[in-house]
Every structure is written in C-alpha cells, then in structure tokens.
C-alpha positions as CSV (number, residue, x, y, z in Angstrom):
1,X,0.0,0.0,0.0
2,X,2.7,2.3,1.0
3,X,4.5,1.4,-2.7
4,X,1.1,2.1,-4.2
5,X,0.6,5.9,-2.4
6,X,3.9,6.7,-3.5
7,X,3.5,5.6,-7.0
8,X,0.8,8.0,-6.9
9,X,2.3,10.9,-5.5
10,X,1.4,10.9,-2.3
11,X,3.6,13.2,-0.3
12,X,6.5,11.8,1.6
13,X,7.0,14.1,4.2
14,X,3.7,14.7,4.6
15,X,2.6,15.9,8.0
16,X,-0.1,15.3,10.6
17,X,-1.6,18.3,11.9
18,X,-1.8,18.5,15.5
19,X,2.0,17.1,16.5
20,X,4.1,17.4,12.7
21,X,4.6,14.0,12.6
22,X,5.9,12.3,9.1
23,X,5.0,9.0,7.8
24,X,8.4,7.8,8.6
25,X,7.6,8.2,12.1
26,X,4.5,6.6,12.3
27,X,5.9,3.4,10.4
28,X,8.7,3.0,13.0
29,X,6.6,3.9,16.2
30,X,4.2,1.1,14.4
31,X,7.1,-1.3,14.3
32,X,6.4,-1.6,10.3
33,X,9.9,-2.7,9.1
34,X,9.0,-2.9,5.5
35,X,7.6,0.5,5.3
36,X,10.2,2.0,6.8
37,X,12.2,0.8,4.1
38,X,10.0,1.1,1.4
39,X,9.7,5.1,2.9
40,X,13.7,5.4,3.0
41,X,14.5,4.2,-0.4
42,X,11.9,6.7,-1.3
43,X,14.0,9.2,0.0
44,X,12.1,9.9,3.6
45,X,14.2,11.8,6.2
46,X,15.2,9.6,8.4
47,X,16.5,12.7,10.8
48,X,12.2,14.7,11.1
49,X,11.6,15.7,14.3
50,X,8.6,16.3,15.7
51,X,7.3,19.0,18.4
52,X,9.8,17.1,21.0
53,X,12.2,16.6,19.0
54,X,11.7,12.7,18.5
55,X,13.2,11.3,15.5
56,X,11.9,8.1,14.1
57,X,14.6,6.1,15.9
58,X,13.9,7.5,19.0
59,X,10.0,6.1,18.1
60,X,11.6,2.9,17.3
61,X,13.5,2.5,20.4
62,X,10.8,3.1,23.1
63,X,8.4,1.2,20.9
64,X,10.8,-1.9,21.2
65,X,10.9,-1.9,17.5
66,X,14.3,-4.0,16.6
67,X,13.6,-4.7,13.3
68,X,13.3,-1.0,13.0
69,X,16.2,0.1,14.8
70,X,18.5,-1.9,12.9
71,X,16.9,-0.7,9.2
72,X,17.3,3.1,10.5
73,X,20.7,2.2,11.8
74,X,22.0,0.3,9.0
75,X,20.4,3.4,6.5
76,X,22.5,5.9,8.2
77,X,20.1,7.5,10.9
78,X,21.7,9.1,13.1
79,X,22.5,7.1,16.7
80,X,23.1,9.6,19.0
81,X,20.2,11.9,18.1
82,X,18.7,14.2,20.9
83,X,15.4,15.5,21.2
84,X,13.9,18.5,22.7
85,X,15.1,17.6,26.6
86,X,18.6,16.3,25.0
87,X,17.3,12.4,25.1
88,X,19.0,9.9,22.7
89,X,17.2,6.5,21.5
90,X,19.3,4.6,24.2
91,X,17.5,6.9,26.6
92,X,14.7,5.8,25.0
93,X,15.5,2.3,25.1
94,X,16.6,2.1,28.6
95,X,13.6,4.0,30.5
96,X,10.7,1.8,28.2
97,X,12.9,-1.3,29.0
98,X,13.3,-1.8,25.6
99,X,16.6,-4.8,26.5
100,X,16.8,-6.0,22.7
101,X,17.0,-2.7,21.2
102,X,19.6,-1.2,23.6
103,X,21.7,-4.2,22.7
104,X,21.0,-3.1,19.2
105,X,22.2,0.1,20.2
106,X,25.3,-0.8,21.9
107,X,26.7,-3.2,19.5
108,X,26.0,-0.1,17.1
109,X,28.5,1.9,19.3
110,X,26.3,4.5,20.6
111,X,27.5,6.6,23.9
112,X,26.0,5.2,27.0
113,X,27.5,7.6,28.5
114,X,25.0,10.1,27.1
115,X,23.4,13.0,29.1
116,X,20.5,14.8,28.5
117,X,19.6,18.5,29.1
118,X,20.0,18.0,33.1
119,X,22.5,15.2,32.9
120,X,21.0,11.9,33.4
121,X,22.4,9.0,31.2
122,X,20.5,5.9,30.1
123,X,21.7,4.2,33.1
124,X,19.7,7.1,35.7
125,X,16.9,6.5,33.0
126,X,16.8,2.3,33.6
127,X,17.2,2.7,37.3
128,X,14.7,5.2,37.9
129,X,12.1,3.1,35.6
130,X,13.5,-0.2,37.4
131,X,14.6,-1.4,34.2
132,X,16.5,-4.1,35.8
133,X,17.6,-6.1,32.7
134,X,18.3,-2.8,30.7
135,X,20.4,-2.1,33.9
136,X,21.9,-5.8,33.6
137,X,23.0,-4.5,30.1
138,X,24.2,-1.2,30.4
139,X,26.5,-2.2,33.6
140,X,27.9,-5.7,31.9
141,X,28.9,-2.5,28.5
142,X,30.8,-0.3,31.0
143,X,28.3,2.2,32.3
144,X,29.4,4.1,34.8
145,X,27.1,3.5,38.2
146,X,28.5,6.5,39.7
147,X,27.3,9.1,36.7
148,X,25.6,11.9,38.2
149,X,23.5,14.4,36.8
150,X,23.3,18.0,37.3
151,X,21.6,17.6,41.0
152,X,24.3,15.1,41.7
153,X,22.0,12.3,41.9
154,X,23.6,9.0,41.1
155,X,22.0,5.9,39.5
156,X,21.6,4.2,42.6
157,X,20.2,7.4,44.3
158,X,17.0,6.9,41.5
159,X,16.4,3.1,42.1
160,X,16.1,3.6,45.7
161,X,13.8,6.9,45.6
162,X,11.9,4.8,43.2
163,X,11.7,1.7,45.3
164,X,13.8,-0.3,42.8
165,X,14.9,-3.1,45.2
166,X,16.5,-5.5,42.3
167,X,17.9,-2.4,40.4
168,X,19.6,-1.3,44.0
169,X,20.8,-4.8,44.5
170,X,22.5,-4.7,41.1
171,X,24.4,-1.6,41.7
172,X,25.5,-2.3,44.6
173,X,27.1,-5.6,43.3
174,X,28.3,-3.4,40.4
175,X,30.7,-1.2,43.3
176,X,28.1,1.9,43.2
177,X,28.6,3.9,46.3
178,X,25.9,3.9,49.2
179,X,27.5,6.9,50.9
180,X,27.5,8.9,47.5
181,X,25.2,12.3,48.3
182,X,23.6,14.1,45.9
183,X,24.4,18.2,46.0
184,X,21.3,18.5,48.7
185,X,23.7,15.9,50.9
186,X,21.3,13.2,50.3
187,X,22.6,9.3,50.3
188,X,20.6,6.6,48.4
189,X,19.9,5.5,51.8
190,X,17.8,9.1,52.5
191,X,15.7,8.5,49.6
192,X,14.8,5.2,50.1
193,X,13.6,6.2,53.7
194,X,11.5,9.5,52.3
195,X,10.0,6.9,50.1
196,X,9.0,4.8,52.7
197,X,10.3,1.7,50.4
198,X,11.5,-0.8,53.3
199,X,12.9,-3.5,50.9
200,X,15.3,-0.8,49.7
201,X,16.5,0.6,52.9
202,X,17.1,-3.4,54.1
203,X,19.0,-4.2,51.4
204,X,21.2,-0.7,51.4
205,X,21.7,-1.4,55.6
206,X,22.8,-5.4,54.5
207,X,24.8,-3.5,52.2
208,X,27.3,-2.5,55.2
C-alpha cells in the first residue's frame, strides 16, 4: 500500500496536523519494518523531528521496534540523536525497558554515557524506571554507576527513591557507592527512607 501511495504521489513528508509527525515516524513507532524501508528508499528523512524533538529512531527505540532500529541504523540515521530535553534512542530504550533494542544500540557503538539536558544518562533513565535487565545491560557494556547528573543524583540514588529493590541490588554488586550524596547531601539510603520503600532501605543497611 505504502508502494502504491507513493506511486501516486502521495507526499513523503507529509505531516499530521496536530504534532508534525511524518509518515516515517509513524511506520517506525508502528514497528512496520518494510515501510520504513519502502519510505527510505523513497528518499524519507530519516532525521524529522517532531514537536519534542523525537526522531523516528527514538520512536523505534521506546516502541521496542528491533527490526526497526536496525533498518534506520543500517540506512545511516543518526544514533546519537537528541530531542527537545537532549534524550538519545538509548535513553529511550533504557527508560521503556526496551533490552533487545539497547543491545542493538550498543553493539552499534552508541555513547551510553549520554546525558540529557540535566545530565541523566541511560543508566539514571533504567534505574529510575527499574529497568532491571536494561540495567543488567548497560552495567555488563561499562556504564558508569557513579554518573551523576546536574543535581548530583547517582544511578543508585533513582532506584532507591523509586523503590527499585532489584535495580539497588545490582548496583551495589556493580561497586556503586551507598555513601555517595547528591548536592542536597542526600545518600541513596535518605531516599529510600523518604519513600517509605523498606525492601530498599534493608537491602542498602545489609549492604554494610
């Protein structure tokens, strides 16, 4: 059908009205691998934004679209694109839990070190979500459990706020630091207890 519309003229880049949203980025939020290629060898642009700045692989990515990911990877699209709050498809990926597709992402070499507008990287994003087995991922690649963003809140500091009790325990077996404070002088510990999330305050106390 896609094949058909085009034939006919239909307009490629053709916008919705409400959010400017392309065809390409419907396709890929759809999951709709052979459209997305049928729209990229008809010369869609793979790099549209929309209002938030959302690119058709960040749709892909937080859709859990593999298939997709890897066709707008292997055309070219661009792997480290931010949108409008500085958010790159791993981001994506690791705060919809979106495992297969951040190893999609990895293996293409993407930054995981990424940080948004107010610093979070994809690992604050997994933790605070209690992403565990995104988490699993991004520690076994390297991440850096003691990344902190702009309010010098660690990782760990989001899965225990959240009341993340697996994603604390992996942390903490990663080396993250239970002391670390945030710039309000906040430990993981803190948060946890504010939260009122027991499991988490147990398991950062067993912690030592």
């Amino acid at each position: 059908m896609a094949e058909m519309l085009l034939a006919a003229g239909a307009e490629l880049e053709a916008m919705t009205d409400v959010n400017p949203v392309s065809p390409l980025h419907h396709a890929a939020a759809a999951g709709h691998a052979p459209v997305v290629e049928t729209l990229l060898l008809a010369g869609a642009d793979m790099e549209a934004k929309d209002v938030q700045g959302l690119c058709p692989l960040h749709m892909a990515a937080a859709h859990g679209h593999a298939e997709v990911v890897a066709t707008l990877l292997a055309a070219g699209a661009d792997k480290e694109a931010t949108n409008a709050n500085g958010c790159a498809p791993l981001h994506a990926a690791a705060a919809h839990g979106q495992a297969l597709v951040a190893e999609k992402l990895l293996a293409a070499g993407v930054d995981k070190e990424a940080k948004d507008a107010k610093g979070c990287a994809p690992l604050h994003y997994a933790s605070w979500e209690g992403q565990a087995a995104v988490v699993a991922m991004l520690l076994a690649a390297g991440a850096d459990h003691g990344a902190t963003d702009a309010k010098g809140i660690a990782p760990l500091h989001r899965a225990a706020a959240s009341g993340h009790t697996a994603v604390v325990e992996s942390l903490l077996a990663a080396g993250a630091d239970k002391e670390a404070k945030d710039k309000g002088g906040l430990t993981a510990l803190h948060m946890a207890a504010v939260a009122g999330h027991l499991a988490g305050v147990e398991k950062l106390l067993a912690a030592g």
